[in-house]
C-alpha positions as CSV (number, residue, x, y, z in Angstrom):
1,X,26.6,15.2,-27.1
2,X,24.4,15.5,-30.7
3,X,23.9,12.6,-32.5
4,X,25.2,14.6,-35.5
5,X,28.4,15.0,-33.7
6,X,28.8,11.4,-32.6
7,X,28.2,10.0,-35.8
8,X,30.7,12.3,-37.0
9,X,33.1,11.1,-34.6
10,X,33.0,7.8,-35.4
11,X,33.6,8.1,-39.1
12,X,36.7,10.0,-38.1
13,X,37.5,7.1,-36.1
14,X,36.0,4.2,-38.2
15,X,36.7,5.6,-41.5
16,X,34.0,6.7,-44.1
17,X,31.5,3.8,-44.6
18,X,31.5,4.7,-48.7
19,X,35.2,3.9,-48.7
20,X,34.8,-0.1,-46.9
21,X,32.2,-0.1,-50.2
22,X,34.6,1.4,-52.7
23,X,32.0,3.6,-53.8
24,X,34.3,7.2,-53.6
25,X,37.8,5.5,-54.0
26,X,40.2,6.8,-54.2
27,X,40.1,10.3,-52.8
28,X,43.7,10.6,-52.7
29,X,47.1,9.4,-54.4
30,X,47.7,6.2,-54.6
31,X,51.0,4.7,-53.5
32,X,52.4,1.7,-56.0
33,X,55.5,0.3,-54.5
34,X,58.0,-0.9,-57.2
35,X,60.4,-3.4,-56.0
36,X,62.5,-2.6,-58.5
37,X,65.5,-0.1,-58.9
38,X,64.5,3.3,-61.0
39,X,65.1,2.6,-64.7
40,X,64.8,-1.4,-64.9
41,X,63.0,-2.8,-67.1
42,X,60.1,-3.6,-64.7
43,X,60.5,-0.3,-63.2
44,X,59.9,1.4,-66.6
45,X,56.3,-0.7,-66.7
46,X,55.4,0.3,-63.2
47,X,55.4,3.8,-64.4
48,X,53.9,3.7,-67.2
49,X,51.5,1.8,-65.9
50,X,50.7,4.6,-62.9
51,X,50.6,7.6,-65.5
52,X,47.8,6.5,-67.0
53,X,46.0,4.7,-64.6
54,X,46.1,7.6,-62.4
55,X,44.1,9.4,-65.5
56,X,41.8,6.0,-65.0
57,X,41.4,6.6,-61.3
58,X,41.2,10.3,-61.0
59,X,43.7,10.3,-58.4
60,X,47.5,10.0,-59.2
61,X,49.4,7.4,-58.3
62,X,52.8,7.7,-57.6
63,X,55.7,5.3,-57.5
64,X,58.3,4.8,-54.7
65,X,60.9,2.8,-55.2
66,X,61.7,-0.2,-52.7
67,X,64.6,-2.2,-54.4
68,X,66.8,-4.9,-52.5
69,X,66.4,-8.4,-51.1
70,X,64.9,-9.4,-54.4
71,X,61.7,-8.0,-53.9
72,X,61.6,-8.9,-49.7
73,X,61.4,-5.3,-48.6
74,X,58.9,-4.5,-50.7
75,X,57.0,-7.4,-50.4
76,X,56.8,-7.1,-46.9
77,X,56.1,-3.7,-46.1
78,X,53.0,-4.2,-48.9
79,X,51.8,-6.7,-46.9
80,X,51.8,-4.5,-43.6
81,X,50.4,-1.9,-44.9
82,X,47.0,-0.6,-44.5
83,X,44.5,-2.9,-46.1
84,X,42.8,0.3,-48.0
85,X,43.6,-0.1,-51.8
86,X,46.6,3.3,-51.4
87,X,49.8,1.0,-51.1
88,X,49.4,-1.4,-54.4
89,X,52.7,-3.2,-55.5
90,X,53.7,-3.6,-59.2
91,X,55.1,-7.4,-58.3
92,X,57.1,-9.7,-60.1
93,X,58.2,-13.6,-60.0
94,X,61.4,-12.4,-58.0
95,X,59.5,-11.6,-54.7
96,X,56.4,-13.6,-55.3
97,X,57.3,-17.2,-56.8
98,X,61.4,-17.2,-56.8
99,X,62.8,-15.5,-53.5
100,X,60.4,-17.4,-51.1
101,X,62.1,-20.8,-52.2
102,X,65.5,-19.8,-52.0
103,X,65.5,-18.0,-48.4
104,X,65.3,-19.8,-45.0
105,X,62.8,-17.3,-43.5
106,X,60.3,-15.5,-45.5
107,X,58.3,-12.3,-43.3
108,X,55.2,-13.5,-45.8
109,X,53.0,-16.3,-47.7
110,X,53.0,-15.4,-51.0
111,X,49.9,-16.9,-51.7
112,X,47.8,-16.1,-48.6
113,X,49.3,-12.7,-47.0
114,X,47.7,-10.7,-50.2
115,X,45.3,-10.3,-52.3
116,X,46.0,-10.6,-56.1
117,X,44.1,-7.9,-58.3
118,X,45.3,-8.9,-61.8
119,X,48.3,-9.7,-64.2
120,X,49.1,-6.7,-66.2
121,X,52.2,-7.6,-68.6
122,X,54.2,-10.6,-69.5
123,X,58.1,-10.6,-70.6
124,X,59.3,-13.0,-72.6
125,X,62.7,-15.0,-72.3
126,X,64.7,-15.5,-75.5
127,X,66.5,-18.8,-76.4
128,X,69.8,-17.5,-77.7
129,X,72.5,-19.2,-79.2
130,X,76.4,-17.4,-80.4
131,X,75.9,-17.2,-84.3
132,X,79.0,-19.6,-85.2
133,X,76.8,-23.0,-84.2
134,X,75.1,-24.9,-86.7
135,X,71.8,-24.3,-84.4
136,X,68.7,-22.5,-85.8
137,X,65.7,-24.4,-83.8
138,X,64.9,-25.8,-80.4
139,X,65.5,-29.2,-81.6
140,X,68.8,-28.8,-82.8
141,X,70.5,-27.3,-79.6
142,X,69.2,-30.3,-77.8
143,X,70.2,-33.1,-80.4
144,X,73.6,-30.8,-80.5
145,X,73.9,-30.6,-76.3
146,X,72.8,-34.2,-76.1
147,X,75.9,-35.2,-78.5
148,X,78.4,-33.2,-76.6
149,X,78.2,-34.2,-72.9
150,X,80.1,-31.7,-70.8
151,X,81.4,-29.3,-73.7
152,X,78.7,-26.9,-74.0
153,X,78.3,-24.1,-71.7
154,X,74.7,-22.2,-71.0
155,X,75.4,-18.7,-69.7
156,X,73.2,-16.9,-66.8
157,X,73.1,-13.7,-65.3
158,X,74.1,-15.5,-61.8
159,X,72.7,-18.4,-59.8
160,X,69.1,-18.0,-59.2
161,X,68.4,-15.6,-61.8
162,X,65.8,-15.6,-64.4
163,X,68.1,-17.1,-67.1
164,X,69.4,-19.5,-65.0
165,X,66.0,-20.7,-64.0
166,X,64.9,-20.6,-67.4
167,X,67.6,-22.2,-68.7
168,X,67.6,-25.2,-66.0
169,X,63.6,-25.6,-67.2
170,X,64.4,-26.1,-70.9
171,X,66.7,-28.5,-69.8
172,X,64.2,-30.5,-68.1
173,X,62.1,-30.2,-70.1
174,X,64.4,-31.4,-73.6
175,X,66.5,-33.8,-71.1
176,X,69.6,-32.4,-71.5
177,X,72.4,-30.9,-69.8
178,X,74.2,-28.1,-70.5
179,X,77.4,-26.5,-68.1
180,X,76.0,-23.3,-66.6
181,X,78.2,-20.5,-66.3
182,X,77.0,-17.7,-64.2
183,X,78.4,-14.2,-65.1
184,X,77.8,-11.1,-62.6
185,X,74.4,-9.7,-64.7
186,X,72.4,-9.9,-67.7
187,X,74.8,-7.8,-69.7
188,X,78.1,-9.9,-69.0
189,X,76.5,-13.1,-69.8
190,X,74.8,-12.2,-72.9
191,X,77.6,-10.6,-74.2
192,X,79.5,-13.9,-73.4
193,X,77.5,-15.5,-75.7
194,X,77.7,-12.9,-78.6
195,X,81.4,-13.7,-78.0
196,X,81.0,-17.0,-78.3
197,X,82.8,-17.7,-74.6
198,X,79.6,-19.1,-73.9
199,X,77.3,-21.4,-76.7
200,X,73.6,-20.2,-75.2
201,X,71.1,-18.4,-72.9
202,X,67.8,-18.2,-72.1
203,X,67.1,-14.4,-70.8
204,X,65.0,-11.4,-71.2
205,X,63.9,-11.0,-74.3
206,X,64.2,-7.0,-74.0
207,X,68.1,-7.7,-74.0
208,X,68.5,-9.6,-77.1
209,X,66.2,-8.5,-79.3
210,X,69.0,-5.7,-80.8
211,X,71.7,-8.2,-80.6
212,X,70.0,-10.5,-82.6
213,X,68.9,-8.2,-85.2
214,X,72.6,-7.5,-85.7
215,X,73.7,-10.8,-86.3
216,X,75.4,-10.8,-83.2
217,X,73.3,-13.6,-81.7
218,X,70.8,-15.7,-83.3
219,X,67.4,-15.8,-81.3
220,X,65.7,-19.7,-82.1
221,X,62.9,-19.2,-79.8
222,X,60.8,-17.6,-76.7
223,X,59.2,-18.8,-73.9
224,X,55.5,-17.4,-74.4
225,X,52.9,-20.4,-75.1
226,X,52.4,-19.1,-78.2
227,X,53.7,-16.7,-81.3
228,X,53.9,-13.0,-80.6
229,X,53.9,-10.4,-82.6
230,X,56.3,-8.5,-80.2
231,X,58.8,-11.1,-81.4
232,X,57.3,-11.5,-84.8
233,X,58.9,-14.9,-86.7
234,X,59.8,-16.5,-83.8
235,X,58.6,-19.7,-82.5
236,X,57.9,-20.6,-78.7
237,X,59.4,-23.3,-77.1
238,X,56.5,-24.9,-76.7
239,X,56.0,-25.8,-80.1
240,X,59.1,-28.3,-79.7
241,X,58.3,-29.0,-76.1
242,X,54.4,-28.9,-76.1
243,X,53.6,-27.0,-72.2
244,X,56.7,-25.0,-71.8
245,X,56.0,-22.0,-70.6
246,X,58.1,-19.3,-68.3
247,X,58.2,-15.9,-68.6
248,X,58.4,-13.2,-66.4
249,X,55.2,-10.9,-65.5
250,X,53.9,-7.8,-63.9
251,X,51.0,-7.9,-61.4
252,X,49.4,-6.0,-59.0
253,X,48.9,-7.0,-55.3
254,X,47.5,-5.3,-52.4
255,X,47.3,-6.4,-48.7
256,X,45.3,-8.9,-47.8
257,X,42.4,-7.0,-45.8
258,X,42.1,-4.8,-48.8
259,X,37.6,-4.1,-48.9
260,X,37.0,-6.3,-52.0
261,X,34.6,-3.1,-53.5
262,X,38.1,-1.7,-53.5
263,X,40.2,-4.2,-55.2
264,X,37.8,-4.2,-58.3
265,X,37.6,-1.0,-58.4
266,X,41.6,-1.6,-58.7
267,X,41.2,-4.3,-60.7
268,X,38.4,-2.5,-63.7
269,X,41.0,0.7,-63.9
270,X,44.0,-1.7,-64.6
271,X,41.7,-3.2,-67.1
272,X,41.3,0.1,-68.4
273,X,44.6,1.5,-68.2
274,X,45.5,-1.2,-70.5
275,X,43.8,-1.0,-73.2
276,X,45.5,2.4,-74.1
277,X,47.4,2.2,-76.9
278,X,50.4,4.6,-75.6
279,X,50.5,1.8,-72.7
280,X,50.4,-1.2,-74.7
281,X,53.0,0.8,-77.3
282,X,55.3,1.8,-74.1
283,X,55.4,-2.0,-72.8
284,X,56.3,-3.2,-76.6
285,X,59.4,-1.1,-76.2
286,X,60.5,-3.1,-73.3
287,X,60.2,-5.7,-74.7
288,X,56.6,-7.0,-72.5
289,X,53.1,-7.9,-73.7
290,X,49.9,-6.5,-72.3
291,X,48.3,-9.6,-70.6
292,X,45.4,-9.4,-67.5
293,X,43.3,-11.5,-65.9
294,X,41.1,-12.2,-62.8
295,X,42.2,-12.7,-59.3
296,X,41.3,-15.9,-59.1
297,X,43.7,-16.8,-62.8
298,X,46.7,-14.8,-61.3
299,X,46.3,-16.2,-58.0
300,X,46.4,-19.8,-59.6
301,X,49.5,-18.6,-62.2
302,X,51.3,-17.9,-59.2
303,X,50.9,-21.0,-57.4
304,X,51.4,-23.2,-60.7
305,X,54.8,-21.0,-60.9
306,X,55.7,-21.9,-57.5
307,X,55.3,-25.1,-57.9
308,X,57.4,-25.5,-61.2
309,X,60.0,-23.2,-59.7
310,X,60.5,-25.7,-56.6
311,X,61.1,-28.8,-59.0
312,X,64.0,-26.5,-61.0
313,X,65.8,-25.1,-57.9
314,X,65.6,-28.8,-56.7
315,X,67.3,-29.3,-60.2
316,X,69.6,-26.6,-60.3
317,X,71.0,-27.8,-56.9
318,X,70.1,-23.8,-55.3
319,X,71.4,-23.9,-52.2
320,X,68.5,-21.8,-49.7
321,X,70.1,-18.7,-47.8
Protein backbone atom coordinates (compact mmCIF):
# COMPACT_ATOMS: atom_id res chain seq x y z
CA UNK A 1 0.00 0.00 0.00
CA UNK A 2 1.31 3.87 -0.72
CA UNK A 3 2.70 5.63 1.93
CA UNK A 4 0.27 8.42 0.93
CA UNK A 5 -2.54 6.12 1.67
CA UNK A 6 -1.29 4.83 4.95
CA UNK A 7 -0.64 7.98 6.32
CA UNK A 8 -3.96 8.84 5.36
CA UNK A 9 -5.31 6.04 7.11
CA UNK A 10 -4.04 6.62 10.14
CA UNK A 11 -5.20 10.22 10.57
CA UNK A 12 -8.64 8.71 9.92
CA UNK A 13 -7.96 6.46 12.66
CA UNK A 14 -5.76 8.73 14.91
CA UNK A 15 -7.46 11.88 14.28
CA UNK A 16 -5.72 14.98 12.58
CA UNK A 17 -2.42 15.79 14.32
CA UNK A 18 -3.40 19.81 13.98
CA UNK A 19 -6.40 19.15 16.11
CA UNK A 20 -4.23 17.27 19.41
CA UNK A 21 -2.30 20.92 18.77
CA UNK A 22 -5.46 23.03 18.60
CA UNK A 23 -4.16 24.69 15.70
CA UNK A 24 -7.65 24.29 13.34
CA UNK A 25 -10.16 23.97 16.20
CA UNK A 26 -12.91 23.77 16.02
CA UNK A 27 -14.00 22.55 12.63
CA UNK A 28 -17.39 21.90 13.76
CA UNK A 29 -20.21 22.85 16.26
CA UNK A 30 -19.56 22.76 19.45
CA UNK A 31 -21.73 21.10 22.01
CA UNK A 32 -22.23 23.14 25.58
CA UNK A 33 -24.16 21.07 27.89
CA UNK A 34 -26.38 23.20 30.27
CA UNK A 35 -27.43 21.42 33.34
CA UNK A 36 -29.93 23.57 33.64
CA UNK A 37 -33.73 23.59 32.55
CA UNK A 38 -34.51 25.94 29.35
CA UNK A 39 -35.34 29.47 30.63
CA UNK A 40 -33.51 29.56 34.19
CA UNK A 41 -31.58 32.00 35.01
CA UNK A 42 -28.30 30.06 34.37
CA UNK A 43 -29.77 28.62 31.38
CA UNK A 44 -30.37 32.24 29.99
CA UNK A 45 -26.30 32.80 30.46
CA UNK A 46 -25.36 29.64 28.81
CA UNK A 47 -26.94 30.96 25.71
CA UNK A 48 -25.98 33.98 25.61
CA UNK A 49 -22.80 33.01 26.22
CA UNK A 50 -22.82 30.41 23.01
CA UNK A 51 -24.28 33.11 20.52
CA UNK A 52 -21.51 35.04 20.70
CA UNK A 53 -18.82 32.89 21.32
CA UNK A 54 -19.76 30.81 18.50
CA UNK A 55 -19.16 34.30 16.42
CA UNK A 56 -15.60 34.12 18.53
CA UNK A 57 -14.97 30.58 17.50
CA UNK A 58 -16.20 30.44 13.91
CA UNK A 59 -18.11 27.43 14.65
CA UNK A 60 -21.49 27.56 16.43
CA UNK A 61 -22.03 26.25 19.48
CA UNK A 62 -25.14 24.90 20.45
CA UNK A 63 -26.81 24.16 23.74
CA UNK A 64 -28.53 20.93 24.89
CA UNK A 65 -30.20 20.91 27.77
CA UNK A 66 -29.34 18.20 30.48
CA UNK A 67 -31.44 19.23 33.70
CA UNK A 68 -32.07 16.81 36.79
CA UNK A 69 -30.10 15.36 39.65
CA UNK A 70 -28.83 18.77 40.43
CA UNK A 71 -26.39 18.95 37.83
CA UNK A 72 -25.34 14.78 38.09
CA UNK A 73 -26.48 13.92 34.62
CA UNK A 74 -24.86 16.52 33.18
CA UNK A 75 -21.92 16.39 35.08
CA UNK A 76 -21.33 13.02 34.29
CA UNK A 77 -21.96 12.53 30.87
CA UNK A 78 -19.32 15.80 30.42
CA UNK A 79 -16.95 13.86 32.04
CA UNK A 80 -17.33 10.77 29.56
CA UNK A 81 -17.29 12.45 26.81
CA UNK A 82 -14.73 12.72 24.29
CA UNK A 83 -11.75 14.62 25.65
CA UNK A 84 -11.77 16.95 22.26
CA UNK A 85 -12.84 20.49 23.37
CA UNK A 86 -16.87 19.71 21.31
CA UNK A 87 -18.82 18.79 24.67
CA UNK A 88 -18.02 21.91 27.08
CA UNK A 89 -20.40 22.41 30.16
CA UNK A 90 -21.71 25.85 31.29
CA UNK A 91 -21.29 24.51 35.16
CA UNK A 92 -22.46 25.84 38.31
CA UNK A 93 -21.91 25.30 42.26
CA UNK A 94 -24.98 22.88 42.16
CA UNK A 95 -23.16 20.01 40.35
CA UNK A 96 -19.57 21.01 41.09
CA UNK A 97 -19.18 22.19 44.88
CA UNK A 98 -22.94 21.40 46.41
CA UNK A 99 -24.40 18.00 45.03
CA UNK A 100 -21.11 15.99 45.56
CA UNK A 101 -21.42 16.65 49.51
CA UNK A 102 -24.84 15.85 49.86
CA UNK A 103 -25.09 12.44 47.80
CA UNK A 104 -23.67 9.02 48.94
CA UNK A 105 -22.18 8.08 45.58
CA UNK A 106 -21.00 10.63 43.17
CA UNK A 107 -20.15 8.99 39.22
CA UNK A 108 -17.13 11.93 39.45
CA UNK A 109 -14.38 14.02 41.33
CA UNK A 110 -15.13 17.37 40.91
CA UNK A 111 -11.88 18.47 41.18
CA UNK A 112 -9.81 15.88 39.23
CA UNK A 113 -12.36 14.17 36.52
CA UNK A 114 -12.15 17.71 34.46
CA UNK A 115 -10.46 20.20 33.38
CA UNK A 116 -11.47 23.79 34.39
CA UNK A 117 -11.12 26.39 31.43
CA UNK A 118 -12.38 29.65 33.27
CA UNK A 119 -15.15 31.40 35.34
CA UNK A 120 -17.32 33.35 33.19
CA UNK A 121 -20.07 35.16 35.48
CA UNK A 122 -20.91 35.50 39.05
CA UNK A 123 -24.51 35.85 40.73
CA UNK A 124 -25.00 37.52 43.57
CA UNK A 125 -27.23 36.49 46.70
CA UNK A 126 -29.31 39.26 48.30
CA UNK A 127 -29.77 39.67 52.09
CA UNK A 128 -33.45 40.50 52.35
CA UNK A 129 -35.39 41.39 55.10
CA UNK A 130 -39.82 41.90 55.08
CA UNK A 131 -40.04 45.86 55.16
CA UNK A 132 -42.03 46.07 58.62
CA UNK A 133 -38.49 45.32 60.84
CA UNK A 134 -36.56 48.00 62.15
CA UNK A 135 -33.50 46.41 60.05
CA UNK A 136 -31.58 48.35 57.43
CA UNK A 137 -27.87 46.90 57.76
CA UNK A 138 -26.08 43.63 58.36
CA UNK A 139 -25.46 44.53 61.81
CA UNK A 140 -28.73 45.09 62.88
CA UNK A 141 -30.38 41.71 61.82
CA UNK A 142 -27.78 40.02 63.88
CA UNK A 143 -27.95 42.29 67.04
CA UNK A 144 -31.97 41.87 66.25
CA UNK A 145 -31.72 37.77 65.75
CA UNK A 146 -29.22 37.62 68.56
CA UNK A 147 -32.03 39.37 70.97
CA UNK A 148 -34.81 37.06 69.87
CA UNK A 149 -33.62 33.50 70.31
CA UNK A 150 -36.04 31.20 68.49
CA UNK A 151 -38.64 33.95 67.15
CA UNK A 152 -37.22 34.81 63.94
CA UNK A 153 -37.66 32.76 60.97
CA UNK A 154 -35.02 32.76 57.82
CA UNK A 155 -36.84 31.50 54.66
CA UNK A 156 -35.12 29.21 51.86
CA UNK A 157 -36.07 27.83 48.71
CA UNK A 158 -35.78 24.21 50.35
CA UNK A 159 -33.04 22.30 52.24
CA UNK A 160 -29.90 22.37 50.40
CA UNK A 161 -30.59 25.18 48.19
CA UNK A 162 -28.61 28.18 47.49
CA UNK A 163 -30.55 30.38 50.10
CA UNK A 164 -30.38 28.01 52.59
CA UNK A 165 -26.73 27.55 52.27
CA UNK A 166 -26.22 31.07 52.07
CA UNK A 167 -28.22 31.75 54.75
CA UNK A 168 -26.66 29.00 57.19
CA UNK A 169 -23.08 30.85 56.17
CA UNK A 170 -24.08 34.32 57.38
CA UNK A 171 -25.10 32.74 60.36
CA UNK A 172 -21.73 31.46 61.00
CA UNK A 173 -20.28 33.76 60.17
CA UNK A 174 -22.35 36.77 62.49
CA UNK A 175 -22.92 33.77 65.22
CA UNK A 176 -26.35 33.71 65.18
CA UNK A 177 -29.24 31.63 64.70
CA UNK A 178 -32.15 32.12 62.97
CA UNK A 179 -35.36 29.21 62.38
CA UNK A 180 -35.10 28.19 58.79
CA UNK A 181 -38.14 27.61 57.04
CA UNK A 182 -37.86 25.90 53.71
CA UNK A 183 -40.70 26.70 51.21
CA UNK A 184 -40.98 24.49 47.87
CA UNK A 185 -38.82 27.24 45.54
CA UNK A 186 -37.34 30.54 45.24
CA UNK A 187 -40.66 32.18 44.52
CA UNK A 188 -42.66 30.79 47.58
CA UNK A 189 -40.10 31.75 49.95
CA UNK A 190 -39.42 35.12 48.85
CA UNK A 191 -42.74 35.92 48.66
CA UNK A 192 -42.98 34.64 52.26
CA UNK A 193 -40.89 37.21 53.23
CA UNK A 194 -42.54 40.17 51.27
CA UNK A 195 -45.50 38.89 53.41
CA UNK A 196 -43.88 39.06 56.29
CA UNK A 197 -44.64 35.11 57.13
CA UNK A 198 -41.13 34.88 57.18
CA UNK A 199 -38.48 37.96 58.65
CA UNK A 200 -35.40 37.19 55.94
CA UNK A 201 -33.49 35.46 53.13
CA UNK A 202 -30.53 35.27 51.62
CA UNK A 203 -31.18 34.30 47.67
CA UNK A 204 -30.61 35.21 44.17
CA UNK A 205 -30.17 38.52 43.75
CA UNK A 206 -31.98 38.28 40.09
CA UNK A 207 -35.28 37.54 42.30
CA UNK A 208 -35.35 40.49 44.54
CA UNK A 209 -33.98 43.09 42.84
CA UNK A 210 -37.88 44.15 41.58
CA UNK A 211 -39.27 43.41 44.87
CA UNK A 212 -37.07 45.54 46.57
CA UNK A 213 -37.45 48.45 44.34
CA UNK A 214 -41.08 48.33 45.20
CA UNK A 215 -40.86 48.58 48.68
CA UNK A 216 -41.95 45.14 48.93
CA UNK A 217 -38.69 43.92 50.50
CA UNK A 218 -35.86 45.84 51.72
CA UNK A 219 -32.48 44.48 50.26
CA UNK A 220 -29.47 45.41 53.24
CA UNK A 221 -26.83 43.71 51.51
CA UNK A 222 -25.11 41.11 48.89
CA UNK A 223 -22.79 38.59 49.04
CA UNK A 224 -19.98 39.82 46.38
CA UNK A 225 -16.59 40.75 48.19
CA UNK A 226 -17.10 43.99 47.12
CA UNK A 227 -19.68 46.88 45.75
CA UNK A 228 -21.20 46.36 42.43
CA UNK A 229 -22.53 48.44 40.24
CA UNK A 230 -25.12 45.72 39.16
CA UNK A 231 -26.57 46.35 42.71
CA UNK A 232 -25.52 49.95 42.77
CA UNK A 233 -25.91 51.35 46.79
CA UNK A 234 -25.67 48.30 48.23
CA UNK A 235 -23.11 47.12 50.55
CA UNK A 236 -21.58 43.43 50.75
CA UNK A 237 -21.60 41.43 53.51
CA UNK A 238 -18.21 41.48 53.89
CA UNK A 239 -17.97 44.85 54.85
CA UNK A 240 -19.68 43.87 58.32
CA UNK A 241 -18.17 40.43 58.21
CA UNK A 242 -14.68 41.15 56.60
CA UNK A 243 -14.14 37.51 54.11
CA UNK A 244 -17.68 36.68 53.52
CA UNK A 245 -18.15 35.77 50.31
CA UNK A 246 -20.70 33.28 48.40
CA UNK A 247 -22.25 33.67 45.39
CA UNK A 248 -23.20 31.57 42.71
CA UNK A 249 -21.05 31.35 39.29
CA UNK A 250 -20.91 30.15 35.78
CA UNK A 251 -17.88 28.25 34.47
CA UNK A 252 -16.84 26.25 31.82
CA UNK A 253 -15.40 22.71 32.15
CA UNK A 254 -14.43 20.13 29.72
CA UNK A 255 -13.21 16.47 30.21
CA UNK A 256 -10.30 15.90 31.64
CA UNK A 257 -8.19 14.44 28.55
CA UNK A 258 -9.18 17.57 26.73
CA UNK A 259 -5.49 18.51 24.35
CA UNK A 260 -4.41 21.62 26.53
CA UNK A 261 -3.76 23.63 22.80
CA UNK A 262 -7.49 23.05 22.88
CA UNK A 263 -8.62 24.27 26.18
CA UNK A 264 -6.89 27.73 25.62
CA UNK A 265 -8.08 28.02 22.63
CA UNK A 266 -11.44 27.61 24.78
CA UNK A 267 -10.32 29.50 27.28
CA UNK A 268 -8.92 32.97 24.93
CA UNK A 269 -12.62 32.88 23.04
CA UNK A 270 -14.42 32.90 26.46
CA UNK A 271 -12.16 35.77 27.24
CA UNK A 272 -13.25 37.24 24.15
CA UNK A 273 -16.87 36.55 24.14
CA UNK A 274 -16.89 38.49 27.21
CA UNK A 275 -15.85 41.46 26.71
CA UNK A 276 -18.81 42.25 24.32
CA UNK A 277 -20.92 44.58 25.54
CA UNK A 278 -24.38 42.92 24.34
CA UNK A 279 -22.91 39.94 26.59
CA UNK A 280 -21.96 41.69 29.61
CA UNK A 281 -25.42 43.88 29.05
CA UNK A 282 -27.44 40.37 28.70
CA UNK A 283 -25.83 38.92 32.03
CA UNK A 284 -26.69 42.44 33.93
CA UNK A 285 -30.31 41.66 33.08
CA UNK A 286 -30.12 38.46 35.11
CA UNK A 287 -28.97 39.74 37.48
CA UNK A 288 -24.89 38.21 37.02
CA UNK A 289 -21.54 39.95 36.65
CA UNK A 290 -19.01 39.21 34.00
CA UNK A 291 -16.07 37.69 36.03
CA UNK A 292 -13.11 35.17 34.32
CA UNK A 293 -10.10 33.92 35.28
CA UNK A 294 -7.36 31.20 34.74
CA UNK A 295 -7.72 27.57 35.20
CA UNK A 296 -5.57 27.33 37.74
CA UNK A 297 -7.90 30.50 39.90
CA UNK A 298 -11.21 28.55 39.04
CA UNK A 299 -9.84 25.35 39.83
CA UNK A 300 -8.70 26.72 43.32
CA UNK A 301 -12.32 28.78 43.78
CA UNK A 302 -13.80 25.52 43.49
CA UNK A 303 -11.94 23.72 45.90
CA UNK A 304 -11.99 26.75 48.49
CA UNK A 305 -16.02 26.49 47.89
CA UNK A 306 -15.98 22.96 48.67
CA UNK A 307 -14.33 23.21 51.47
CA UNK A 308 -16.58 26.14 52.97
CA UNK A 309 -19.64 24.25 51.75
CA UNK A 310 -18.64 20.98 53.83
CA UNK A 311 -18.32 23.11 57.20
CA UNK A 312 -22.20 24.69 56.44
CA UNK A 313 -23.94 21.38 55.48
CA UNK A 314 -22.10 20.01 58.65
CA UNK A 315 -23.88 23.16 60.17
CA UNK A 316 -27.06 23.00 58.62
CA UNK A 317 -27.33 19.28 59.90
CA UNK A 318 -27.92 18.07 55.70
CA UNK A 319 -28.60 14.78 55.87
CA UNK A 320 -26.50 12.99 52.57
CA UNK A 321 -28.88 10.95 50.15
Amino acid sequence: MPMKTLAALAILVLGQPALAQGDDFPRRAVRMISPNAPGSSNDTLARILAAKMGEVLGQQVVIENQAGASGLIAMENVKNAQPDGYTIIAASPSGVSIAPLLQKSVPYDPLNDFQFVSLVAVLPNMLVVTPSLPIKTVQELIDYCKARPGQINMASAGPGSQSHLAGVMLQLAGNFTSVHVPYKGGGPSVAAVMAGESHWTFTPASSTVGPARAGRLRAIAHSLPKRTPLLEGIPSVAETLPGFSYSAWVGVLVPKATPRAVAERLHAALLRTVAFPEVREGFGKQGAEVSTDTPEEFRELVRGEIENMRKVVKAADLKIE
